[in-house]
One Martini backbone bead per residue (centre of mass of N, CA, C, O) as a GRO file, in nm:
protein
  435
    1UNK     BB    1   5.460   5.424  10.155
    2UNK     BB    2   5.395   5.253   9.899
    3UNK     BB    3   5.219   5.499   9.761
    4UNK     BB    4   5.465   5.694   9.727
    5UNK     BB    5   5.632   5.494   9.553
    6UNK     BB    6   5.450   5.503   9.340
    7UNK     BB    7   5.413   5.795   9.277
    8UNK     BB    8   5.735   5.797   9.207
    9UNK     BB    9   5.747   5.593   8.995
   10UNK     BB   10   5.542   5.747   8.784
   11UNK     BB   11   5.677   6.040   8.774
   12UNK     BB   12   5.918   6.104   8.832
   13UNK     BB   13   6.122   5.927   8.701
   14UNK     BB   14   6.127   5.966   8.422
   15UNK     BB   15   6.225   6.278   8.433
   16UNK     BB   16   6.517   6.137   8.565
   17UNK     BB   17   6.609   5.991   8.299
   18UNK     BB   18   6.612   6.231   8.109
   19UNK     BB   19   6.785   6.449   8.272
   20UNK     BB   20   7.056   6.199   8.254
   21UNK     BB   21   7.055   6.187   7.942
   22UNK     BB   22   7.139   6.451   7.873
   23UNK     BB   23   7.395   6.565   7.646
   24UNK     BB   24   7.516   6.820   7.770
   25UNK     BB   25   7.564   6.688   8.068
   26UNK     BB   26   7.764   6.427   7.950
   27UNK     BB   27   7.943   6.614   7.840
   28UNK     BB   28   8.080   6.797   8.097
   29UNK     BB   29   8.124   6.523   8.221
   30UNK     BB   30   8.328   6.428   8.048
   31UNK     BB   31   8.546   6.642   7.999
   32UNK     BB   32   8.611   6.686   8.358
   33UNK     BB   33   8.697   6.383   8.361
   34UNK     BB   34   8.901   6.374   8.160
   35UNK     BB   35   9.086   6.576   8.352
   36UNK     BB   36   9.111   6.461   8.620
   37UNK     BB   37   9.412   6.334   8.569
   38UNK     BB   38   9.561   6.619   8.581
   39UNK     BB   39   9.417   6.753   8.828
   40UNK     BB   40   9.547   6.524   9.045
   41UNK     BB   41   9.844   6.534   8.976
   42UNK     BB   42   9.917   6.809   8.983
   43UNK     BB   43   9.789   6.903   9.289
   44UNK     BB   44  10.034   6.763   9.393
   45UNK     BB   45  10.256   6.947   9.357
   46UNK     BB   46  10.138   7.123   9.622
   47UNK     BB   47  10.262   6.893   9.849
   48UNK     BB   48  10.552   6.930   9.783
   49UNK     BB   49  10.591   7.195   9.818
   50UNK     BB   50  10.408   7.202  10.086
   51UNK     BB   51  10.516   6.988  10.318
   52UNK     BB   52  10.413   6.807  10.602
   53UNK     BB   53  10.688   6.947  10.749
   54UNK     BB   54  10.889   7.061  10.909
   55UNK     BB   55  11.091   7.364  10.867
   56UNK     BB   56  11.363   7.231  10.959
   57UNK     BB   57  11.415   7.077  10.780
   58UNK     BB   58  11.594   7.023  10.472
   59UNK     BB   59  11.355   6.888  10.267
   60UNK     BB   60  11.178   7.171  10.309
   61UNK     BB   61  11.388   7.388  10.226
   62UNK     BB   62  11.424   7.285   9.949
   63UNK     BB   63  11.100   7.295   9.843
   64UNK     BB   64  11.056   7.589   9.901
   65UNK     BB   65  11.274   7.712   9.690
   66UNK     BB   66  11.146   7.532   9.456
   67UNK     BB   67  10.822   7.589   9.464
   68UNK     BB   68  10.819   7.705   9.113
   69UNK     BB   69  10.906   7.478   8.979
   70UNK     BB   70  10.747   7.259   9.106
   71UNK     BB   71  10.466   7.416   8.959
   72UNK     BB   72  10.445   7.382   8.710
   73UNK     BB   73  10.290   7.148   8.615
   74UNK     BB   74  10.032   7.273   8.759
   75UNK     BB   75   9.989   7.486   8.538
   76UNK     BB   76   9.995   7.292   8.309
   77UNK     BB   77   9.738   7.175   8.434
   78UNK     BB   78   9.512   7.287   8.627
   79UNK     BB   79   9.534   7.551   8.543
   80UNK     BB   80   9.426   7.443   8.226
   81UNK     BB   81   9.199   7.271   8.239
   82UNK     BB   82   8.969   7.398   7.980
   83UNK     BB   83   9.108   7.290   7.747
   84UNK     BB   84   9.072   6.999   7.814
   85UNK     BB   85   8.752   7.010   7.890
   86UNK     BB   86   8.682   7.083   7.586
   87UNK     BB   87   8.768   6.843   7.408
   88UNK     BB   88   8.577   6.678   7.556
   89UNK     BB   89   8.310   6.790   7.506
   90UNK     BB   90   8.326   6.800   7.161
   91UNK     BB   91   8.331   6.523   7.142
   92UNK     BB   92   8.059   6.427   7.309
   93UNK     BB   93   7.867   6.585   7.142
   94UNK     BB   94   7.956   6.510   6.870
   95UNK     BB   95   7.904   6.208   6.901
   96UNK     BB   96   7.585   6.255   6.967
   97UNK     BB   97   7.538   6.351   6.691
   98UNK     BB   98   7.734   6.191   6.443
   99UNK     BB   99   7.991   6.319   6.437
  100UNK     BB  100   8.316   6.412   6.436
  101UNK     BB  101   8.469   6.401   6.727
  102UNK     BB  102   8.733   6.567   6.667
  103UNK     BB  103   8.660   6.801   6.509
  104UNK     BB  104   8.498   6.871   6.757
  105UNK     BB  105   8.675   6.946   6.950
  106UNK     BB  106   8.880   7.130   6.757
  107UNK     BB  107   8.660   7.333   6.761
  108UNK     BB  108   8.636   7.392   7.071
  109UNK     BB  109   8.928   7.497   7.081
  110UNK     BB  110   8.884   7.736   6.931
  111UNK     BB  111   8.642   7.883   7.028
  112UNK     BB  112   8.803   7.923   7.309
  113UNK     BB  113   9.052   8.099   7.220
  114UNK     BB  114   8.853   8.334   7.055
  115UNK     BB  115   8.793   8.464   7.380
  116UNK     BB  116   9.117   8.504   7.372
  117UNK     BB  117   9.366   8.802   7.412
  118UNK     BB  118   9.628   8.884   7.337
  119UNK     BB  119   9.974   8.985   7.443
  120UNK     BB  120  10.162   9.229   7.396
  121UNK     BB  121  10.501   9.180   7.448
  122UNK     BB  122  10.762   9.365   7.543
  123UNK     BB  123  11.101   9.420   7.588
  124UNK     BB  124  10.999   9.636   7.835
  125UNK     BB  125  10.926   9.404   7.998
  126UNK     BB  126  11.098   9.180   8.118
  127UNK     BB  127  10.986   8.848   8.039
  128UNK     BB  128  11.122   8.668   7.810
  129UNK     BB  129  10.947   8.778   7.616
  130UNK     BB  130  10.848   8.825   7.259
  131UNK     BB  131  10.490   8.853   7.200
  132UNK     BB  132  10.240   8.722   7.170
  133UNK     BB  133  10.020   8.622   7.475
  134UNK     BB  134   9.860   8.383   7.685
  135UNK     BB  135   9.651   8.440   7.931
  136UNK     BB  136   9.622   8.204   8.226
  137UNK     BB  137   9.350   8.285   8.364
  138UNK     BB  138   9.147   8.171   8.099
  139UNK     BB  139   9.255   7.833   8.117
  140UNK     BB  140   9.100   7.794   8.370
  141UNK     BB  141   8.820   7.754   8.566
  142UNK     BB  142   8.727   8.070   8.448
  143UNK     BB  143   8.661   7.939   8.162
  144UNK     BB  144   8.508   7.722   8.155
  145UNK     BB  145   8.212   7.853   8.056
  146UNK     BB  146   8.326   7.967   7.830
  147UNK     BB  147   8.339   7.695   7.715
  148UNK     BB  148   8.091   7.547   7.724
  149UNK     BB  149   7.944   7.725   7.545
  150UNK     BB  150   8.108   7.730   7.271
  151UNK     BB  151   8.093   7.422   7.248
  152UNK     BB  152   7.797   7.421   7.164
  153UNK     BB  153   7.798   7.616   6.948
  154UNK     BB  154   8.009   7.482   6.766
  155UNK     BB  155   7.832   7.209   6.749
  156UNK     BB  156   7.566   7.336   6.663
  157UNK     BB  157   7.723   7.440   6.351
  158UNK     BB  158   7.839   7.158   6.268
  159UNK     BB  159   7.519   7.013   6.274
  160UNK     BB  160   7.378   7.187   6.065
  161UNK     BB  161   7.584   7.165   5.827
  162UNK     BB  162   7.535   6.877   5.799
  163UNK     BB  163   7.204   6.901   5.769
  164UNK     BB  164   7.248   7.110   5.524
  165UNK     BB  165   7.477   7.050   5.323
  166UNK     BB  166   7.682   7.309   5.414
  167UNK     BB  167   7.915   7.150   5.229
  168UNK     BB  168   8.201   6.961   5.185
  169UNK     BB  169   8.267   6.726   4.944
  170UNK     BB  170   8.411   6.420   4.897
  171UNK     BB  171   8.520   6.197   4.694
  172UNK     BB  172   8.515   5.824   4.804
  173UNK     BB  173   8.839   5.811   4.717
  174UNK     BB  174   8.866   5.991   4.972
  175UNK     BB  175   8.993   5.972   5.263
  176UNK     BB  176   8.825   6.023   5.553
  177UNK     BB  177   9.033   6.200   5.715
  178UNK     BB  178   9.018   6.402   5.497
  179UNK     BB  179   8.709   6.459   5.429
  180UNK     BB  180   8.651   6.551   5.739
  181UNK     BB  181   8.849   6.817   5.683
  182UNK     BB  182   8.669   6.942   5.454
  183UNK     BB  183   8.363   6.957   5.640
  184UNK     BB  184   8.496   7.163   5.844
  185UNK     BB  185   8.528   7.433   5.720
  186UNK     BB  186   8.261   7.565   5.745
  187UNK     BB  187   8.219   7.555   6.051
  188UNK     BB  188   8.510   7.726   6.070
  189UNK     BB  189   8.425   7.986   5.945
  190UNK     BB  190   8.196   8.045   6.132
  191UNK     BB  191   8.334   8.056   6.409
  192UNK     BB  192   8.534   8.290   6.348
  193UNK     BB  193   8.360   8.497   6.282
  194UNK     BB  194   8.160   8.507   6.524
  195UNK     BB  195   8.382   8.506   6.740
  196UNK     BB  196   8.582   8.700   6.659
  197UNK     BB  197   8.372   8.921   6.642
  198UNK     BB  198   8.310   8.953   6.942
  199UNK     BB  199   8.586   8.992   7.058
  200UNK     BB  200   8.759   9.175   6.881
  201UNK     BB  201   8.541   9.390   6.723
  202UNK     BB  202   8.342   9.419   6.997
  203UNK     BB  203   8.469   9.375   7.261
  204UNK     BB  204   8.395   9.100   7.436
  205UNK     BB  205   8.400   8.976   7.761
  206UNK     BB  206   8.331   8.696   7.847
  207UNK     BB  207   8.454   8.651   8.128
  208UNK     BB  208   8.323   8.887   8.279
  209UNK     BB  209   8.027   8.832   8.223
  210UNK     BB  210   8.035   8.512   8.322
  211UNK     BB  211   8.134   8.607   8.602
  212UNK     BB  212   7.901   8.759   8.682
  213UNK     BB  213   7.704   8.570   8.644
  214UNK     BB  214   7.840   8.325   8.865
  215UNK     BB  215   7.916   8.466   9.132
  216UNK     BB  216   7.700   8.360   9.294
  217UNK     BB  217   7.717   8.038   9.232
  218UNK     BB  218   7.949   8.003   9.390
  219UNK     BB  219   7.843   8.153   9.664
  220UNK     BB  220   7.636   7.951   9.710
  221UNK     BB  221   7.847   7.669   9.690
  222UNK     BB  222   7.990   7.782   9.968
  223UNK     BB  223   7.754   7.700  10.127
  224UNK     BB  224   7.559   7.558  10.333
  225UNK     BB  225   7.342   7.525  10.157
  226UNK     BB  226   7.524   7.458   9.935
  227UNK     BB  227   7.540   7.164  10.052
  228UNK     BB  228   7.284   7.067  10.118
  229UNK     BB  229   7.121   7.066   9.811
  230UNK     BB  230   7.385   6.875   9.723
  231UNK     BB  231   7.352   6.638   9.880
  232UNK     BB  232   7.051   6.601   9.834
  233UNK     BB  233   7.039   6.526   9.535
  234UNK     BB  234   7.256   6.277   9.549
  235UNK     BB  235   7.018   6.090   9.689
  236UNK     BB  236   6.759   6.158   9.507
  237UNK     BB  237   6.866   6.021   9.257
  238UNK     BB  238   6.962   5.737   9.380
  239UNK     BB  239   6.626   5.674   9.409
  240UNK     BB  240   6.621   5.597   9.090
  241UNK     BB  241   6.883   5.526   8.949
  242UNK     BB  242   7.055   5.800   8.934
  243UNK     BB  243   7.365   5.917   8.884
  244UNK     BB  244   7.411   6.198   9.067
  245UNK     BB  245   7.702   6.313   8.887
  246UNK     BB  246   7.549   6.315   8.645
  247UNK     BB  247   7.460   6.558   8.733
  248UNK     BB  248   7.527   6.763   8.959
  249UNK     BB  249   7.813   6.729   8.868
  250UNK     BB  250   7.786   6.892   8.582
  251UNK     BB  251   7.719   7.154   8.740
  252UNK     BB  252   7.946   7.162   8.966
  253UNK     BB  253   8.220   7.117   8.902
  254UNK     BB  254   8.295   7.386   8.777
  255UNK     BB  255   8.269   7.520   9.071
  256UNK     BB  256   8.454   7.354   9.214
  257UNK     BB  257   8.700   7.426   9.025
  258UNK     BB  258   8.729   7.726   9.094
  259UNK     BB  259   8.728   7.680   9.442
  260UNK     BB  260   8.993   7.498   9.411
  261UNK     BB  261   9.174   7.700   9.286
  262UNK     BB  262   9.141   7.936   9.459
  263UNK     BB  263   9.302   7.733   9.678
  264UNK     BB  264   9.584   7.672   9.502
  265UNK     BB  265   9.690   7.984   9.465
  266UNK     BB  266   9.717   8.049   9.752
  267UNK     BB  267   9.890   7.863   9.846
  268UNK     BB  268  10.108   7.938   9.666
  269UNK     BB  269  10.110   8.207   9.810
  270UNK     BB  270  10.101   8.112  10.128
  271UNK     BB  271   9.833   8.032  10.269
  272UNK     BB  272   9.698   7.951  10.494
  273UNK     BB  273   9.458   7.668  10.538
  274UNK     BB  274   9.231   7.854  10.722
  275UNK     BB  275   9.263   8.127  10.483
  276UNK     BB  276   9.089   8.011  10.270
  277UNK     BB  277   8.867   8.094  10.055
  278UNK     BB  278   8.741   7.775  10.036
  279UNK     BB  279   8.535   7.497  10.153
  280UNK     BB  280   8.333   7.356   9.882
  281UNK     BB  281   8.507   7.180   9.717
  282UNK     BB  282   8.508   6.847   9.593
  283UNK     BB  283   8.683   6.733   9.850
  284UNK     BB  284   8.490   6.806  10.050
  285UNK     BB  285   8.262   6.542   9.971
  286UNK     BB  286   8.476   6.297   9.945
  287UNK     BB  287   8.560   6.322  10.257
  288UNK     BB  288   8.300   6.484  10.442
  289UNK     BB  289   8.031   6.328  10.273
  290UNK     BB  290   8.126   6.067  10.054
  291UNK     BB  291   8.189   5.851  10.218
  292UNK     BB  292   8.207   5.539  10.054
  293UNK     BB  293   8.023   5.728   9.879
  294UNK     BB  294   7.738   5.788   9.832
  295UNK     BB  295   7.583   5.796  10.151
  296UNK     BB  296   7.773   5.758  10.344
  297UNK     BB  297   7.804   5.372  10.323
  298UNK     BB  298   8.003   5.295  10.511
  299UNK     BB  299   7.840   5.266  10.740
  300UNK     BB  300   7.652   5.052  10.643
  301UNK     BB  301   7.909   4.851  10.582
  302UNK     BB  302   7.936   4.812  10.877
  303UNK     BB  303   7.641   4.726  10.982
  304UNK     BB  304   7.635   4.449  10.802
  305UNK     BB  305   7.920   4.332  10.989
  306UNK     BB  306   7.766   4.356  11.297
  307UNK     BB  307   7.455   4.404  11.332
  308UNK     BB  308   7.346   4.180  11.163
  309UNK     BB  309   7.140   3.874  11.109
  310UNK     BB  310   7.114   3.810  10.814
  311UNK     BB  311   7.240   3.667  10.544
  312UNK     BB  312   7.199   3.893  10.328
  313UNK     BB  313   7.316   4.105  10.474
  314UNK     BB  314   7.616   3.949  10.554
  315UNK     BB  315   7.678   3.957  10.274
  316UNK     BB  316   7.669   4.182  10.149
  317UNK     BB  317   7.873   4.307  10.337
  318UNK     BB  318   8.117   4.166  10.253
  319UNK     BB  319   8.116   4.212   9.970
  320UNK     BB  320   8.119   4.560   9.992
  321UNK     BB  321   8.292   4.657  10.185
  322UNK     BB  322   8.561   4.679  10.002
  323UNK     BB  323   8.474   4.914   9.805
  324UNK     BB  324   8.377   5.108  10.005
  325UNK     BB  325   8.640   5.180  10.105
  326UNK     BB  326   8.703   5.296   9.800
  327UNK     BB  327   8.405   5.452   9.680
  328UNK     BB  328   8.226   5.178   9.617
  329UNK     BB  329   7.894   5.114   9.601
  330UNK     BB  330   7.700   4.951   9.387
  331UNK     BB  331   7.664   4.670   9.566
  332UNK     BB  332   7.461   4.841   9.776
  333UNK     BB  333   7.251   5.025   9.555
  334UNK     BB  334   7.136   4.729   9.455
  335UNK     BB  335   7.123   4.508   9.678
  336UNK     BB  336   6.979   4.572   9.865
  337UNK     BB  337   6.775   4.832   9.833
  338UNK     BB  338   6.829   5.194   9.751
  339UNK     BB  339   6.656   5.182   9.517
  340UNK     BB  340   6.299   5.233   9.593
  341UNK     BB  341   6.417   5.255   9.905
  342UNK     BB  342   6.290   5.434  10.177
  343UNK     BB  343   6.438   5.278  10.446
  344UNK     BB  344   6.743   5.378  10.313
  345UNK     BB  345   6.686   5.639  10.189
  346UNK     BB  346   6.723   5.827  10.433
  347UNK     BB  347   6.986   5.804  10.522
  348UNK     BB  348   7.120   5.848  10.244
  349UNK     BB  349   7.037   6.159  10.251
  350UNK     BB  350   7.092   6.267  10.550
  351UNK     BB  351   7.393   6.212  10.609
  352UNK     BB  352   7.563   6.396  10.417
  353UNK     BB  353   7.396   6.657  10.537
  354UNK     BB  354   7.540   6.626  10.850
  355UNK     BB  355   7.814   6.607  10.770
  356UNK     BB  356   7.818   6.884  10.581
  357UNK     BB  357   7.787   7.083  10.833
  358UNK     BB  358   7.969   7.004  11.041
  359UNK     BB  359   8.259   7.049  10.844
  360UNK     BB  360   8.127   7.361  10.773
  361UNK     BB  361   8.225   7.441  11.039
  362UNK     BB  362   8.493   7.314  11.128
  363UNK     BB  363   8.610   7.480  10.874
  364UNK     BB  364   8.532   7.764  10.921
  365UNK     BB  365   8.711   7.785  11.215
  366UNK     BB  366   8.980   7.622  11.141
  367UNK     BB  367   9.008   7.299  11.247
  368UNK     BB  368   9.046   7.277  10.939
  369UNK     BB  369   9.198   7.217  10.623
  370UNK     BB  370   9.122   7.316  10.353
  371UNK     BB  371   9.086   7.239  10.013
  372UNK     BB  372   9.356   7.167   9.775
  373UNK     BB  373   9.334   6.838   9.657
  374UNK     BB  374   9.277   6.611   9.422
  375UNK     BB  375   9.219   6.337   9.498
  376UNK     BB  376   9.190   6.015   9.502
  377UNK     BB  377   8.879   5.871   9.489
  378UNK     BB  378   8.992   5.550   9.608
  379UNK     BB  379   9.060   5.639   9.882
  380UNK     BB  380   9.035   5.625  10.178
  381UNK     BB  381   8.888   5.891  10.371
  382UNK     BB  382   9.152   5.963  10.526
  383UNK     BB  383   9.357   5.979  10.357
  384UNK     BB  384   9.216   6.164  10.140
  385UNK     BB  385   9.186   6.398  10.367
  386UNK     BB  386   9.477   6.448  10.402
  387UNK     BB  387   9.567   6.521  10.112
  388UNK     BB  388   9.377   6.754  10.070
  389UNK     BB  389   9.482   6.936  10.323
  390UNK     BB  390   9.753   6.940  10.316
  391UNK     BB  391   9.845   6.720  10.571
  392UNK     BB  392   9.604   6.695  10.780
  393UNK     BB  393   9.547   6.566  11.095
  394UNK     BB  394   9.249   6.653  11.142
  395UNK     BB  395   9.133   6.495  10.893
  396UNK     BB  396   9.086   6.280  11.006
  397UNK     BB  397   8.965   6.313  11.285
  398UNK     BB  398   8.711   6.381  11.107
  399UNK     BB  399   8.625   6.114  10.952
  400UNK     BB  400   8.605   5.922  11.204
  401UNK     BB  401   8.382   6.113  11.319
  402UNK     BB  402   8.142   6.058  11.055
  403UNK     BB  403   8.165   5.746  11.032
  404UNK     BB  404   8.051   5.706  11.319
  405UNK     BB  405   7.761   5.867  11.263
  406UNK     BB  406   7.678   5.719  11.014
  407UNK     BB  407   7.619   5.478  11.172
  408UNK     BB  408   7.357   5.619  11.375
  409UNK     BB  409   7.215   5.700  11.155
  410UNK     BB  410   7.154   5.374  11.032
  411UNK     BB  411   7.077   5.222  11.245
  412UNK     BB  412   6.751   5.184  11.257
  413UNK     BB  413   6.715   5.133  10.944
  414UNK     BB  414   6.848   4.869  10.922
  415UNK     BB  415   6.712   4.708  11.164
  416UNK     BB  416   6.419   4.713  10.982
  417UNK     BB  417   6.527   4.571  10.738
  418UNK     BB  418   6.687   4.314  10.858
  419UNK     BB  419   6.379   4.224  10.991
  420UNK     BB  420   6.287   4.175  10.696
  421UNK     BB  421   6.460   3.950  10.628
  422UNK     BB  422   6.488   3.744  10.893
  423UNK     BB  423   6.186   3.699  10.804
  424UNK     BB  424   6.199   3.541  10.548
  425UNK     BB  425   6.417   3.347  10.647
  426UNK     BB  426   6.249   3.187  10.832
  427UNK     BB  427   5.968   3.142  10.680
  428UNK     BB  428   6.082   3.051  10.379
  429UNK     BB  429   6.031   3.280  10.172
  430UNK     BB  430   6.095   3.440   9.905
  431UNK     BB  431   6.312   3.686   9.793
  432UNK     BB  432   6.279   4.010   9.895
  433UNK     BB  433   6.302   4.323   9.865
  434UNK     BB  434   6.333   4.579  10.124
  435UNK     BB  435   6.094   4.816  10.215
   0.00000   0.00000   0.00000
């Protein structure tokens, strides 16, 4: 075991450092987790629009009567997250490069504005506006990919133009803020013409283009491979020390945010929670793969307090328990050490892949409601499921038998570590981490 440790240690370990900080995959974690706290209040308004009350309550009747009005919210928010998380991505993008930040945003939400075609909506359409409109179909989820793409484009024309000096410069006595926008003109008149000119003049329908293109990986994302695979993966970077949704969540983000939009505009649209189209969008992770934290660690959290007899385990479960109750697991994946100890990362790789076969059946027969709502990350895991499902009391009952499965598969090799702590500090000799 000690010859894998090192093997690992040698080859791998670096190549996933590399690719943890790739710059292009932490500006979309940027750009995405920045529109977060949008897309989680939004998202709350569709729970209010469909409360999990009787139908025959008054005021269940009264906020269904008002549901168009009060989902605008979530329109504004969630519906249109792609302009947010671009705005995100060409700051981050741009930071790393020492452009000017601000800049590189307002470029790349240009950039993505010319992949859509306004419409021209006349009188005789009866919409109550006349005069050209932007369709927000490619302004959710579905344009995420056309932002991603366009952003890089943007942003790597703005760094071009930087670096060969083919800007615009002003002498130094004007202000800094106005200066750097006389430097983004010639790289805004670049991507004006290209974009517009492909989008425009030769008709390229980026969307229809790019959706055709990732309809495979979306559909394979909703796949029971494609939860073992995402599980599988956020376990192997973390035996690494390299934060798994720094890269994993990077790449599946935007796919789990098309497959939740898909999921909540069904629900708006009516659809019963057990006949949505989506089963494997982000919150279904959250709440019933990665309870606890990355490795549904909350099992380990609780057999520390519980059933260790080692002093240094028991200490670590008091620190931990209560981080990971809120999914803050930090202090147990460097504590222990989960971190290039096989002895507890095989549960930790294990248990999210076994929880998330279970719960992608469960969901799939229909006893438990699709997952419509992205609750806040910080609560804890039945809470947090209850209110994903727009208040299904079933995914309660399924989280807490998830935590109790994940406590069995940690049980024998926690046992073991234990066993190794508990022996060094009999004998006495200086604590290393147990492996």
């Amino acid at each position: 075991m000690k010859k894998i440790q090192s093997w690992l240690e040698e080859h791998l370990a670096p190549a996933m450092g590399v690719l943890g900080s790739n710059r292009y995959l932490l500006a979309v974690r940027d750009g995405v987790v920045g529109a977060l706290p949008l897309i989680i209040v939004g998202s709350f308004f569709m729970i209010v629009a469909n409360p999990p009350l009787p139908s025959d309550w008054g005021v269940t009747q009264f906020l269904k009567a008002h549901a168009a009005t009060i989902l605008l919210p979530y329109r504004m928010t969630m519906y249109i997250m792609a302009l947010y998380a671009v705005f995100g991505m060409g700051y981050s993008l741009a930071k790393s490069y020492d452009l000017d930040p601000l800049s590189g945003a307002v470029l790349s939400i240009m950039a993505f504005m010319l992949t859509i075609s306004p419409v021209n909506v006349s009188k005789d359409a009866n919409a109550g506006v006349v005069g050209y409109v932007l369709p927000m179909t490619y302004l959710g989820s579905g344009g995420l990919f056309v932002g991603i793409i366009v952003t890089f484009i943007a942003i790597n024309i703005f760094r071009l133009t930087q670096n060969s000096k083919f800007k615009i410069t002003m002498p130094e006595q004007v202000p800094p803020s106005v200066a750097r926008s006389f430097e983004a003109l010639t790289p805004t008149l670049i991507v004006i013409l290209l974009i517009g000119s492909i989008t425009y003049f030769f008709g390229f329908n980026w969307n229809a283009a790019i959706t055709a293109c990732i309809k495979p990986l979306v559909n394979a994302t909703d796949s029971l491979p494609g939860v073992l695979l995402i599980s599988f993966l956020y376990g192997f970077f973390w035996f690494f020390g390299i934060h798994g949704a720094s890269i994993v969540g990077s790449i599946a983000r935007p796919l789990w945010l098309t497959l939740l939009e898909s999921n909540a505009t069904a629900a708006a649209n009516g659809v019963s929670g057990t006949q949505l189209p989506a089963i494997a969008a982000e919150p279904f992770y959250q709440w019933f793969i990665f309870i606890g934290g990355a490795g549904c660690t909350i099992g380990l959290a609780i057999l520390l307090i519980t059933v260790c007899k080692s002093k240094y385990a028991k200490d670590l479960g008091r620190i931990g328990f209560l981080p990971c109750l809120f999914n803050i697991n930090e202090p147990l994946i460097f504590g222990a050490p989960i971190v290039l100890n096989l002895t507890l990362a095989i549960p930790f790789v294990l248990t999210p892949m076994i929880n998330g076969a279970i719960a992608w059946f469960v969901t799939s027969l229909g006893l438990v409601n699709r997952v419509t709502v992205s609750a806040p990350w910080t609560l804890p895991g039945p809470i947090g499921a209850f209110l994903a499902c727009g208040g299904d009391w079933r995914a309660i009952v399924l989280s807490f038998a998830l935590i109790a499965l994940s406590c069995v598969i940690y049980y024998p090799f926690v046992k073991i570590w234990d066993k190794q702590y508990l022996s060094q500090e009999n004998s006495g000799v200086k604590m290393e981490p147990a492996k």
